[in-house]
SERO-4910 file (N, C-alpha, C, O; in steps of 0.05 Angstrom, whole numbers):
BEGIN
 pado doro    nc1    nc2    nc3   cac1   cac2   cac3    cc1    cc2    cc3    oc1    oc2    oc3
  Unk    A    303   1037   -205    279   1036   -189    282   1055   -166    299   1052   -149
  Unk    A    263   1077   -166    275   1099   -143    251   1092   -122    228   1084   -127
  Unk    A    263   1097   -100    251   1081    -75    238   1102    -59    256   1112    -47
  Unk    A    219   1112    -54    209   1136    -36    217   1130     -9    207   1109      0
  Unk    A    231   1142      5    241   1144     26    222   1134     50    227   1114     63
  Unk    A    198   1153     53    176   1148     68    161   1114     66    145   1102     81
  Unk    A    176   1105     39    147   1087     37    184   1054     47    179   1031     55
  Unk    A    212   1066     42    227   1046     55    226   1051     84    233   1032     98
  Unk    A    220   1071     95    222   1070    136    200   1060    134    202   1038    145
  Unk    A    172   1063    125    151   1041    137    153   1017    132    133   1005    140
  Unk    A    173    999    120    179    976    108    207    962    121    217    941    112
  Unk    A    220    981    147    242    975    162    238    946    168    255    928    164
  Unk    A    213    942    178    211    914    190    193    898    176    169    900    181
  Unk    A    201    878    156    190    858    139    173    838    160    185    827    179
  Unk    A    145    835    155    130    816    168    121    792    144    125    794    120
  Unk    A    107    765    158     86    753    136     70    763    125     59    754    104
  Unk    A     63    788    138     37    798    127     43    824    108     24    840    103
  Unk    A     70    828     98     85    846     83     72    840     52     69    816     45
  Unk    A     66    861     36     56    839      8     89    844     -2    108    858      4
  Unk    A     82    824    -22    107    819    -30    128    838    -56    152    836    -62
  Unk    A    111    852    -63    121    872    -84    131    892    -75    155    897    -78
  Unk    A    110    914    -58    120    927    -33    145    917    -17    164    932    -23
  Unk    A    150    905     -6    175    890      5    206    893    -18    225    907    -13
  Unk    A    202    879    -36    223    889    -64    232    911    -72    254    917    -79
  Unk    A    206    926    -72    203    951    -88    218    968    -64    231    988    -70
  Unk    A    217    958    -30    239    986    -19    261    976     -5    271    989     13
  Unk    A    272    947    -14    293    927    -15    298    910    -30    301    885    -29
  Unk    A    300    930    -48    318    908    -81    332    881    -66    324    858    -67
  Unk    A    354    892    -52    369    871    -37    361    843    -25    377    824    -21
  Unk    A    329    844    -18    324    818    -12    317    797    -43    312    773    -41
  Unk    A    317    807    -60    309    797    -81    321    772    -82    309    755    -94
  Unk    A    352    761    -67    374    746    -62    359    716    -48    357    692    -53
  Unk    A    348    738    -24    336    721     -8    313    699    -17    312    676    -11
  Unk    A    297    713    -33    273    697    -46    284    681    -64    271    662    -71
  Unk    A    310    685    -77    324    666    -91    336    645    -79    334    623    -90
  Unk    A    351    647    -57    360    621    -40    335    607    -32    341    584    -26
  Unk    A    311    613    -30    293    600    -21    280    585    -36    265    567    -28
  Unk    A    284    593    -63    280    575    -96    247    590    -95    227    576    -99
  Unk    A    245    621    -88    223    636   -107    234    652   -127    256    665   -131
  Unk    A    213    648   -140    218    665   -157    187    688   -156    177    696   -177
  Unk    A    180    694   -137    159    709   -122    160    736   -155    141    745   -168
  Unk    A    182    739   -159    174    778   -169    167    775   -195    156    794   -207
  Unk    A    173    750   -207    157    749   -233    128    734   -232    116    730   -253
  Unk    A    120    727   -214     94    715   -216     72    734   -208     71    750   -189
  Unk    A     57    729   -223     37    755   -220     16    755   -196      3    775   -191
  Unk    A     13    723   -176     11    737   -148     18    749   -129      5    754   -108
  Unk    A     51    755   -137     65    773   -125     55    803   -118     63    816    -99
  Unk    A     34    811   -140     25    835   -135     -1    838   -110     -4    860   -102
  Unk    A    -17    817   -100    -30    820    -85    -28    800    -55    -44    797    -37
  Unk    A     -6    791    -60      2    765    -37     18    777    -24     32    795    -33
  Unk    A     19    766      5     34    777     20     56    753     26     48    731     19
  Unk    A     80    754     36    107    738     29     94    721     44     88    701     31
  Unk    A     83    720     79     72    691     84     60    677     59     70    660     43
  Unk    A     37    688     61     12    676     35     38    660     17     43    636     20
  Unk    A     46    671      6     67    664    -15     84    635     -5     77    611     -9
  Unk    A     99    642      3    121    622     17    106    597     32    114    574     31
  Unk    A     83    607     47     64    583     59     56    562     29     60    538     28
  Unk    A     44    580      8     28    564    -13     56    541    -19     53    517    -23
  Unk    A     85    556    -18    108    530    -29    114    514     -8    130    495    -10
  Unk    A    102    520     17    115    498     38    136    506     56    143    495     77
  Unk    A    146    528     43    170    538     66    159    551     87    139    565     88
  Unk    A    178    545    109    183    552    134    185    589    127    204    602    118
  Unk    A    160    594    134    157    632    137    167    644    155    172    668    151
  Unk    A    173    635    179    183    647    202    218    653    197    229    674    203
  Unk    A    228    634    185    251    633    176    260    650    158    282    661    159
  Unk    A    241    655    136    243    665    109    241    695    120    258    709    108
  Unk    A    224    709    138    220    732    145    246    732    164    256    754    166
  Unk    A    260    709    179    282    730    193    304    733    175    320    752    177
  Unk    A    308    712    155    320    728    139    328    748    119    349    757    112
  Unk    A    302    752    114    297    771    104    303    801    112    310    820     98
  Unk    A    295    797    146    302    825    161    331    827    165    341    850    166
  Unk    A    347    805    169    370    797    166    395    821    147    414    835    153
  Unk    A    381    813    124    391    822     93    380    851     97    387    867     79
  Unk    A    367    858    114    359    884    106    372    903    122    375    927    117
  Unk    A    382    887    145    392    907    169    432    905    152    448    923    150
  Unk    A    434    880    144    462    875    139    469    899    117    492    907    118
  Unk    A    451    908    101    451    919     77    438    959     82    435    976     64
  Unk    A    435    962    110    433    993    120    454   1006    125    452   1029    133
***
């Protein structure tokens, strides 16, 4: 999966309002994270128009959490 450079620096900082494919697609590496969280966000096909709040809110999890770690994994992994 080759990652356009331009489109991972606009994606440095993961928000709720990040959609969720975008987010994967320029940090394979959080893929981890949506798994400790018991998503499986990248095979479901509202992954393509949902943004990780939207997402993670519809299961009940704590989004605020889920996004710091997410940025977490992303800075750990630069």
């Amino acid at each position: 999966m080759e990652v356009n450079e331009a489109a991972k620096t606009a994606l440095d900082e993961i928000t709720a309002d990040t959609n969720i494919i975008e987010a994967v697609q320029a940090h394979p590496e959080i893929m981890q994270v949506f798994a400790d969280y018991g998503l499986g966000c990248i095979g479901c096909m509202a992954a393509q128009f949902e943004t990780i709040g939207e997402g993670a809110g519809a299961h009940g999890l704590d989004v605020p959490a889920l996004i710091k770690d997410i940025n977490e994994c992303i800075k750990a992994n630069a």
